[in-house]
C-alpha positions as CSV (number, residue, x, y, z in Angstrom):
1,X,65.1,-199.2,-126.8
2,X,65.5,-197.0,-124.3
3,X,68.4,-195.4,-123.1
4,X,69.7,-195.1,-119.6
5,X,69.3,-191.2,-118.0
6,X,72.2,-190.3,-116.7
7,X,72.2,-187.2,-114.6
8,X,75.4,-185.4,-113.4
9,X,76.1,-185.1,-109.6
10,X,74.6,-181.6,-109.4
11,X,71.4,-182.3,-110.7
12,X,71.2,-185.2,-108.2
13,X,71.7,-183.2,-105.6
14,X,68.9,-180.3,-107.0
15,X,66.7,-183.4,-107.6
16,X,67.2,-184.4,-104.0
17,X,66.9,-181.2,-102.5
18,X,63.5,-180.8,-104.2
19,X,62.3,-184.2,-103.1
20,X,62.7,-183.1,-99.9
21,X,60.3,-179.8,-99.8
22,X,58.1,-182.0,-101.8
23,X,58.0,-184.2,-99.0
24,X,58.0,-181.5,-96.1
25,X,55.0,-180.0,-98.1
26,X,53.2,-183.1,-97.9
27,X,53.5,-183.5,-94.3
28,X,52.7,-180.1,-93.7
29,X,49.5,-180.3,-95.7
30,X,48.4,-183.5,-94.8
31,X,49.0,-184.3,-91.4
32,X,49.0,-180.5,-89.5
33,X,49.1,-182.4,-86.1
34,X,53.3,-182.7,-86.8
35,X,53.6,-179.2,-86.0
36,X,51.4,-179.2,-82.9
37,X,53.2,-182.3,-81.9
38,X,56.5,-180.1,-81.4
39,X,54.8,-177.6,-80.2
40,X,52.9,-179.8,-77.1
41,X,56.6,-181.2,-76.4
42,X,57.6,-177.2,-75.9
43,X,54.3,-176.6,-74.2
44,X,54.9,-179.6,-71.5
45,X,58.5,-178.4,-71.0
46,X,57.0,-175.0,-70.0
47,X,54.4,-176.5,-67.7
48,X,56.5,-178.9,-66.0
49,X,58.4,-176.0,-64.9
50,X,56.0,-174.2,-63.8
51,X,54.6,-177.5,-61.8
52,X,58.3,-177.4,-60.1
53,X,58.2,-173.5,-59.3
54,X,54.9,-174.4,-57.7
55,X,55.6,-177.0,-55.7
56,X,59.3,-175.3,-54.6
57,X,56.9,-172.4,-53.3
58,X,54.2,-175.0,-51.7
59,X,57.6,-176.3,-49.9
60,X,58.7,-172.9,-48.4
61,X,55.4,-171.9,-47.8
62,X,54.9,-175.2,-45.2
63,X,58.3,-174.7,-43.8
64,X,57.7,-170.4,-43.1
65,X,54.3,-171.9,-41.4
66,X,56.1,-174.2,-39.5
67,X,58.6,-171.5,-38.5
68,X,55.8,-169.0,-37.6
69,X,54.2,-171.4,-34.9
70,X,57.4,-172.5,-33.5
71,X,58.4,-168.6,-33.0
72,X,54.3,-168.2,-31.4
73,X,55.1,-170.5,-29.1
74,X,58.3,-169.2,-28.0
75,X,56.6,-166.0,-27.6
76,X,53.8,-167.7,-25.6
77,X,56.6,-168.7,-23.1
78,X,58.2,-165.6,-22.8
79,X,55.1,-164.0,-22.0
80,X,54.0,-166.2,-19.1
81,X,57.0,-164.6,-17.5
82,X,55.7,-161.1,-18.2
83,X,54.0,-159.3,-15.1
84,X,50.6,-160.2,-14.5
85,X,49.2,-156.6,-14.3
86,X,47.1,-154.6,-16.5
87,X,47.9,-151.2,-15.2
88,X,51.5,-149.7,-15.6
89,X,50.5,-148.5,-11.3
90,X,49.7,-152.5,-10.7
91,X,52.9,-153.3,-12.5
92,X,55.0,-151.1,-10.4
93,X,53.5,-152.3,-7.0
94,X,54.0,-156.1,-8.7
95,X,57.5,-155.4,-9.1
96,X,58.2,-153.8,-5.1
97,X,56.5,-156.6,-4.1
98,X,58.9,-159.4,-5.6
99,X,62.3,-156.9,-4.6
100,X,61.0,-156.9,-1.1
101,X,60.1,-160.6,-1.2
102,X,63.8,-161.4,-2.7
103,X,65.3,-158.7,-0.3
104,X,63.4,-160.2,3.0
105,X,64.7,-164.2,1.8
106,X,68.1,-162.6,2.2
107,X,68.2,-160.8,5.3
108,X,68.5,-157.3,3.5
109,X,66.4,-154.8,4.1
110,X,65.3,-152.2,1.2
111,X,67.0,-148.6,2.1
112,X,64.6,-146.6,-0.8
113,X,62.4,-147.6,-3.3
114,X,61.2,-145.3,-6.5
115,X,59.0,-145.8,-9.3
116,X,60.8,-144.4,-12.7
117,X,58.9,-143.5,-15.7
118,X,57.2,-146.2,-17.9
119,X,58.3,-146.6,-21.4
120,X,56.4,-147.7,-24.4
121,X,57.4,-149.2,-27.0
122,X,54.4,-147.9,-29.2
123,X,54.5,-150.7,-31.7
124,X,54.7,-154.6,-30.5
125,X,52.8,-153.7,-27.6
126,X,54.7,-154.2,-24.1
127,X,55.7,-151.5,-21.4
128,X,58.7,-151.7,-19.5
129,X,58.4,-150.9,-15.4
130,X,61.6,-149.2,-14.0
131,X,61.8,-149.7,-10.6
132,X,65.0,-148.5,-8.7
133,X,65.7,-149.2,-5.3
134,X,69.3,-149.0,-2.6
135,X,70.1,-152.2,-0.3
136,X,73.1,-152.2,2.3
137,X,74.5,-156.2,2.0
138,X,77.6,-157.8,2.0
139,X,78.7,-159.4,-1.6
140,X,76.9,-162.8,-1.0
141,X,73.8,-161.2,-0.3
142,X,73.9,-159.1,-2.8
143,X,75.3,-161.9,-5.6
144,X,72.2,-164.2,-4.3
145,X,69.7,-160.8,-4.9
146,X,70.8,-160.2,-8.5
147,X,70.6,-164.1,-9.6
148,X,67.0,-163.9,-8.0
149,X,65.9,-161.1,-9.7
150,X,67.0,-162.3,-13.0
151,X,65.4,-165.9,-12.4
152,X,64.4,-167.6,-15.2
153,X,60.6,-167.8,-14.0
154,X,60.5,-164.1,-14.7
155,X,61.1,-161.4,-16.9
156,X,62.9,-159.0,-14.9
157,X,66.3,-157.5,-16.3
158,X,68.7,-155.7,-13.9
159,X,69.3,-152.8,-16.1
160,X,72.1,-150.6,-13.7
161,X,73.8,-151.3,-10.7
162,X,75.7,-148.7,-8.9
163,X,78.0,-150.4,-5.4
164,X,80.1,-149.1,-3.1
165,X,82.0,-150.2,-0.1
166,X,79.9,-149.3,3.1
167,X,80.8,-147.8,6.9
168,X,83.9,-149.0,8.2
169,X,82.0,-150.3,11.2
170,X,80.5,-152.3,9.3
171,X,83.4,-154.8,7.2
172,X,82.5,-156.4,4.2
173,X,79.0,-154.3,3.8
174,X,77.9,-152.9,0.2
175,X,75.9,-150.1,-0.4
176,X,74.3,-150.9,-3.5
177,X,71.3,-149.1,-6.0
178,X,70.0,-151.1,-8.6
179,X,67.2,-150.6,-11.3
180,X,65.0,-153.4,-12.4
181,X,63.2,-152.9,-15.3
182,X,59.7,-155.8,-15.6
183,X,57.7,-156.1,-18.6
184,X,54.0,-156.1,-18.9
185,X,51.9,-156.7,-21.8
186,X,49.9,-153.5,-23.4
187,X,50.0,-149.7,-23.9
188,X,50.5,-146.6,-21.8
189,X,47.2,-144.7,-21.4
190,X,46.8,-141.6,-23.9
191,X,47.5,-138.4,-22.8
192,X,44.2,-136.6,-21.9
193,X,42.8,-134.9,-25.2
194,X,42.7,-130.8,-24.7
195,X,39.0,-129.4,-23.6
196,X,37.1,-128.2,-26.5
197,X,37.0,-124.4,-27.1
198,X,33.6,-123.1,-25.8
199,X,31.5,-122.7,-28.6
200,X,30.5,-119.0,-30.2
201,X,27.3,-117.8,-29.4
């Protein structure tokens, strides 16, 4: 007959234990493809955040496209109100040409005209046309001129204004000198490069 085997709690729990690693051992030995189960779940977790990273740049990418040709276009309107000339000369005849148009609707005529040195901006590519000129009005005139000059249709920009009351034989008149400054699209010429040093014979 044979008698029951008793084993005390400790043993139990060693006997256990070593079950266990006997069975982890197994696993590990027999079926490998456990461990590169877990490691394909880490491996998706790793892709699907890159997927996301991707498709968060895809989405700011489309919407910095979409900003770019909005701001071309509103450059393409601002430059149909440019001058038309290709010459910062032409520019400057452009611009006396509109003054005295503006001037003439008004009843005003144009006391001195001057051409001011063209500036270049020497990066985006635009010159800006000074043109300062003097008109004797009275303060509607002059209030019409101004809102004329700085018409949306074009890009001209009153950029000082100097007034003073006129002769006292004439009430109400204002003696006025204004600069307007027009844009046109381009560069100023290069200076002329220095003549070459004759040669040694």
């Amino acid at each position: 007959m044979i008698k029951p085997f008793n084993l005390s709690k400790e043993r139990k729990n060693i006997l256990i234990i070593g079950i266990a690693l006997l069975a982890l051992g197994a696993i590990y030995r027999f079926y490998p493809s456990a461990g590169d189960f877990f490691s394909a779940s880490g491996d998706i977790d790793i892709k699907k955040k890159s997927i996301e990273k991707y498709l968060q740049a895809v989405s700011e990418r489309k919407q910095l496209e979409k900003n770019k040709n909005q701001l071309n276009r509103d450059l393409g309107r601002m430059e149909e109100k440019l001058l038309t000339s290709v010459t910062p000369s032409l520019a400057a005849v452009e611009i006396q040409g509109i003054i005295n148009e503006i001037a003439q609707a008004n009843n005003v005529k144009v006391q001195t005209m001057q051409v001011l040195e063209a500036k270049d901006d020497k990066e985006i590519g635009y010159v800006a046309i000074p043109v300062r000129f003097s008109i004797h009005s009275n303060i509607l005139q002059l209030k019409e001129i101004i809102y004329r000059i700085e018409s949306p249709s074009r890009l001209l920009i009153v950029k000082e204004l100097n007034a003073d009351i006129g002769s006292r034989n004439v009430p109400g008149e204002i003696r006025t000198t204004m600069t307007v400054e027009g844009i046109m699209k381009g560069r100023l010429k290069e200076a002329e490069p220095a003549k070459k040093q004759d040669k040694k014979t």
